[in-house]
Structures are given as C-alpha cells and as structure tokens.
C-alpha positions in Angstrom: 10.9 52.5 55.2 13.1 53.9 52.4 12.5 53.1 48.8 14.9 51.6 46.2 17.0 54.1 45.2 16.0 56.0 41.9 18.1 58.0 39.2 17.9 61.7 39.6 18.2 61.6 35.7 15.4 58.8 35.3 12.9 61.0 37.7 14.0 64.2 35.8 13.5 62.7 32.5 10.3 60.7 33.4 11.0 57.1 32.8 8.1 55.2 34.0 10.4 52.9 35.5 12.1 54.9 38.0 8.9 56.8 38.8 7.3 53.4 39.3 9.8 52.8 42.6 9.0 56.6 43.9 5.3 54.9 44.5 4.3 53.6 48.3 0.9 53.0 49.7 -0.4 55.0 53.5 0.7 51.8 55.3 4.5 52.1 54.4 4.7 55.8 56.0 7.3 56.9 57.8 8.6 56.5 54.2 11.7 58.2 52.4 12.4 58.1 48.7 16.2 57.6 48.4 18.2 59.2 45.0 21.4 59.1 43.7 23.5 61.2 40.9 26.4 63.1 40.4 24.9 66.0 39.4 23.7 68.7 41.8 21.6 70.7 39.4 19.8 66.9 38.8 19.4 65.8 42.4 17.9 69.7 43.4 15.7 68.6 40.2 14.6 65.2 41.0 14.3 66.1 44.9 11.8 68.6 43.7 9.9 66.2 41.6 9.7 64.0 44.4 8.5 66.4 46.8 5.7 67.9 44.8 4.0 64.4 43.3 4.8 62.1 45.9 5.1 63.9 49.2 7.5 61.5 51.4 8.2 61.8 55.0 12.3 62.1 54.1 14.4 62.7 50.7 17.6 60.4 51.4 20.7 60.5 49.4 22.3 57.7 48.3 26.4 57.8 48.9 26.7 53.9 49.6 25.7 51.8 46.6 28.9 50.3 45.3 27.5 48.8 42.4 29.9 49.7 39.1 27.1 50.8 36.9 26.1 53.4 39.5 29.9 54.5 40.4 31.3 54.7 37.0 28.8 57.5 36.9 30.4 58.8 40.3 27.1 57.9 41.8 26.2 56.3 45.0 29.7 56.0 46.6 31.4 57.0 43.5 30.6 60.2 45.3 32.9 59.8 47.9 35.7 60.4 45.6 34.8 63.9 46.1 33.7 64.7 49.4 32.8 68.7 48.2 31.0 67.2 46.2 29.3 65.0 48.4 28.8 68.9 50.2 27.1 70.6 47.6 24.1 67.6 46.3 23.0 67.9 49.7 22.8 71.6 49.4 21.2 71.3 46.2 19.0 68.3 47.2 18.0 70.6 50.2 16.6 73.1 48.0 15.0 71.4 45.8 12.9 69.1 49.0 10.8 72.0 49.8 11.0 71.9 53.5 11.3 68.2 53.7 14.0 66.9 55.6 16.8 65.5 54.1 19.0 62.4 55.2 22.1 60.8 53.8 23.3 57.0 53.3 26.9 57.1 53.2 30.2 54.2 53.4 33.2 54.6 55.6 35.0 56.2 52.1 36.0 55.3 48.8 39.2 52.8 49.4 41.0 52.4 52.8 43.3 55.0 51.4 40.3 58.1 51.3 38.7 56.0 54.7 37.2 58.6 57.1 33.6 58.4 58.2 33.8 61.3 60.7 34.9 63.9 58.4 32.5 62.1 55.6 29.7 62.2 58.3 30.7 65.8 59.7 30.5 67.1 56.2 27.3 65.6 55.8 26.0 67.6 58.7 27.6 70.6 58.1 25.5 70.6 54.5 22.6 70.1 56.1 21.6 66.9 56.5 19.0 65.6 58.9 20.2 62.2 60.0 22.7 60.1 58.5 22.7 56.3 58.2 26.5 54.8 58.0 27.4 51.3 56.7 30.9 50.9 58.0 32.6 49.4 55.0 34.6 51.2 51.8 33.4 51.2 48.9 36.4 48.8 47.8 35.2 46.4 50.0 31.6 45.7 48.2 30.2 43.7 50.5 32.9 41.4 51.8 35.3 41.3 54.9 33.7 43.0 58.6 31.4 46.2 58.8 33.4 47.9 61.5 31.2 48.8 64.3 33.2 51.0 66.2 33.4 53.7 63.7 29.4 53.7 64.1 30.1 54.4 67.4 32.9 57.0 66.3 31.0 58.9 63.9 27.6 59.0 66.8 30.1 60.7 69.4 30.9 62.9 66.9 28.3 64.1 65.6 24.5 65.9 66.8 22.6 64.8 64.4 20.5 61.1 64.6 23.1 58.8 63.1 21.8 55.2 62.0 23.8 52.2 61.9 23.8 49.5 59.3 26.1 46.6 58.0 25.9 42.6 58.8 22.8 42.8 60.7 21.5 39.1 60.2 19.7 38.3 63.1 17.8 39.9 66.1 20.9 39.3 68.0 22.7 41.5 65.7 20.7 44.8 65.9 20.6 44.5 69.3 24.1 43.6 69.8 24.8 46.6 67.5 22.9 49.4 69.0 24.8 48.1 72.7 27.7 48.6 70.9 27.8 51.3 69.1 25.2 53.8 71.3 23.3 54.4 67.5 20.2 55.9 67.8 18.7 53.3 65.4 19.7 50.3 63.1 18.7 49.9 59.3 18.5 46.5 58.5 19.0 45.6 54.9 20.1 42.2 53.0 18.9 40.8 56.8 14.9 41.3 55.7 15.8 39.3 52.3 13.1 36.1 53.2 12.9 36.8 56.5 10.5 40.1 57.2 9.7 38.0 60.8 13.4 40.1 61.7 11.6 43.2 62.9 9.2 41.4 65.3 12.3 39.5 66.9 14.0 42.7 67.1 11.6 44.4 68.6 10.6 41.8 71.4 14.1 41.6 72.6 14.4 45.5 73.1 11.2 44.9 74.8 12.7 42.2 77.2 10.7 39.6 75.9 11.5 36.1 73.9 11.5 36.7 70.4 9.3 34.3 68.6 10.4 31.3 66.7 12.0 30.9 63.1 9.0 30.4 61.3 7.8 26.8 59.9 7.7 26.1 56.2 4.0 26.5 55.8 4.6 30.1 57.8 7.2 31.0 55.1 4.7 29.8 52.2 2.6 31.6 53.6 4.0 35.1 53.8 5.8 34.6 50.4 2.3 33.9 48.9 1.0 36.6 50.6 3.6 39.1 49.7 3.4 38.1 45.9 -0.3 38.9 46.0 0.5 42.6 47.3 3.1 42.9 44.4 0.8 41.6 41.5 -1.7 44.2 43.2 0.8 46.7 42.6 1.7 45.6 38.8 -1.4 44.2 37.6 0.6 41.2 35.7 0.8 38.3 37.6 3.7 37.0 35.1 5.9 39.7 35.6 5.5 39.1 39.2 6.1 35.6 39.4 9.2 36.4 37.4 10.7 39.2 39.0 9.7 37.4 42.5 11.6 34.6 41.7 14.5 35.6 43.9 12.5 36.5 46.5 11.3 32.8 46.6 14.5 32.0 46.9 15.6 33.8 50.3 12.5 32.7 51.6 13.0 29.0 51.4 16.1 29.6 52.4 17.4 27.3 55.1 15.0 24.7 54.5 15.3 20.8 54.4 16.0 20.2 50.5 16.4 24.5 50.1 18.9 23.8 47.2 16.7 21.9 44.8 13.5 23.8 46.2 15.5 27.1 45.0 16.3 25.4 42.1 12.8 24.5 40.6 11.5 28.3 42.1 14.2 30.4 40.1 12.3 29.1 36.8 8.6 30.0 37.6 6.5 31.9 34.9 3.6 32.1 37.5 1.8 31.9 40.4 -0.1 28.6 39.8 3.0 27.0 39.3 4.5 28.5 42.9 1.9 27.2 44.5 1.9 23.7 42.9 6.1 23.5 44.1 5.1 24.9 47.6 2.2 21.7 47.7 4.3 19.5 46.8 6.6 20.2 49.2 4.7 20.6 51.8 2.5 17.5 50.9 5.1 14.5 52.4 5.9 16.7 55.3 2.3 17.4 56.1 1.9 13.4 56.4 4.8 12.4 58.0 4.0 15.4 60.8 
C-alpha cells in the first residue's frame, strides 16, 4: 500500500488535513507514505516528521503526479524539469527517513523532448533510492495516448535496484501481461482498483495458475461499497462527509452495470448513507424478483 501523496509543506506546517492522509491502520502494512515538493530542505523535513510519528514501512517520493496545481509548484513531475534536482530531494528525503528506506515514483520525463527514463531511473538510484516504480508516460501526456511498456523493461535491465511497473493496468490480464513483458519485479496498480478492489484476487489467482474468479454481481458490488463506506465513516466519525466525499467512489463501483448511467447519476447527489442504501434497494429490488 502507499498513501495519497501529502505536501511536504502541509506536513511541515501541520495542517490537519495532510496529516489526516499520513494515517493507516496495522492491516494496511507493508505501507509507505508518499510526499512531494520542490524543496529539499522541506522534503528532509517532512520525511522526518513522517518517520518519527507515523513509522511507515517506506517514505516514497512523488515525481509522477502531473496535476497543474502540484507542477506549477515544480512538484510531482514538475520535478523532472530538473533532474539534479530530482538528485538531491532524494538525498535530502534520505536524511531526514531515519534509516527507513526510501522509494521513488517517477514518469518517463517532462515532454517527449526531456524523455529519458533510464537516465531519470539511474539517477534515482545513484541518490539512493531503494526501488523505483515507473509509469511510462511524460508528464505532457497526462494520462492519455499508450504507457510504453518496453521502457519498463528498459529501465529494469538497467538498473539493480527493484523497479515496479505501472500505467494502464485495467484488468488481471494486464498485470500479468505486463510483468511477461516487461521482466518487472512487481506491478502497482492504480486507477485499475477505482470500483473494482476484486483486481488483486484475480491477479493473484492467475500468477497462481488458477481461474480468476468472476466479475462480481450487483449485490457483491453493493456489498463491498457499503462495506467500504462503513470503514471510512469509522475513520471520520461523520457519516455526511462520508457519503459526500464517497460519492465518486459509488460511482466506479456501479460502473458497468445495467442502467450505470442513471444509477451514477442519482449516487453523485447523496448527502448520506440512508439514502445510498435506499438507491442500492431499489435497484436491486426488480432484479431480485425477476432473478
């Protein structure tokens, strides 16, 4: 597991709100807290923070979000701008971690112009870094057009560290499809978990040699959406913030669905739980009867 990823200046600064996502329960370890920031002085800071009050198994650093409010800051893969940069947070995030290991997540570059994961990735080790995790796509790419596999495979020859693919893994097939390909000693799977946490299982039953189980019914998605709001309003103690901040959660789960559109629809204006689970029986109710 890694967390969201957290300011450097929000941890150093103690918003409750970024400390909030350094918190995780005994049952998500392995766990990493992942932070990003331009500043090296700031991530030795906040990597310090982390390590004395919360204790993860990893400290990763962020060099992939391409999201403009984080770059405009050079943060995430605004970093990548300035790959001596990128050199000395890791230095200074390894100083601050205390003896805990430290792992990067890094794009393929900037632009296609600045595109070179090896020497990104070499760099990365040379710093210090533990493992590194690559999505194969530029920052100028967002998220559209192909995550390019082979330099996955490019950057593992290269280097001797644990490198970790990631990028368009939707489906079991994917992850296995990727790690064939691309000789990665593991896969992160991201946007793919959105709704659909029943990916891992699948995965893993295939790298087993056995049939991954089925996409899950309706009532089995109701089921584990209900189940997963209950853990978050454990977590917040306000059932209304929940049920609002879940809302797009509801949304990949139902996704695919007879009707999905209208269900999504009705979900994305929730205010609470009871009225979740008055949409989900009502849904359910006519299927129920005609099955």
């Amino acid at each position: 597991m890694v967390s969201e990823f957290l300011s450097s200046e929000g941890l150093r600064r103690g918003a409750k709100n970024v400390h909030d996502g350094a918190y995780f329960t005994p049952e998500e370890r392995p766990i990493g807290i992942q932070l990003f920031g331009s500043e090296p002085a700031a991530m030795a800071e906040a990597a310090d923070l982390v390590a004395r009050h919360y204790a993860p198994d990893f400290i990763d650093i962020n060099f992939g979000c391409p999201v403009k409010k984080v770059v405009k800051r050079n943060g995430g893969s605004g970093c990548l701008k300035d790959l001596r940069l990128v050199e000395r947070i890791i230095r200074s995030v390894l100083d601050g971690a205390a003896g805990i290991p430290v792992t990067v997540k890094t794009r393929s570059g900037w632009d296609d112009a600045t595109r070179d994961p090896i020497d990104i990735a070499l760099r990365c080790q040379d710093a210090g870094a533990s493992m590194l995790t690559l999505h194969p796509r530029t920052r100028a790419q967002m998220y559209g057009g192909r995550a390019q596999w082979e330099e996955i495979a490019a950057v593992k020859q290269a280097l001797e560290i644990p490198v970790v693919g990631n990028g368009d893994i939707k489906t079991a097939d994917d992850a296995v499809r990727m790690l064939e390909e691309t000789g990665c000693d593991g896969i992160m799977i991201a946007r793919g978990a959105f709704g659909n946490p029943w990916i891992f299982s699948q995965v893993r039953a295939l790298l087993n040699g056995q049939v991954p189980r089925p996409a899950p019914s309706a009532a089995e998605r109701f089921a584990v959406a209900r189940r997963h709001a209950t853990l978050q309003v454990e977590l917040q103690g306000d059932s209304r913030r929940t049920a609002i901040e879940f809302r797009k959660h509801l949304g990949w789960y139902v996704r695919g669905l007879p009707g999905a559109a209208e269900l999504r629809d009705r979900l994305h204006h929730v205010e609470s739980m009871a009225e979740v689970e008055r949409i989900f029986g009502e849904y359910l109710g006519p299927r129920q009867a005609v099955g």
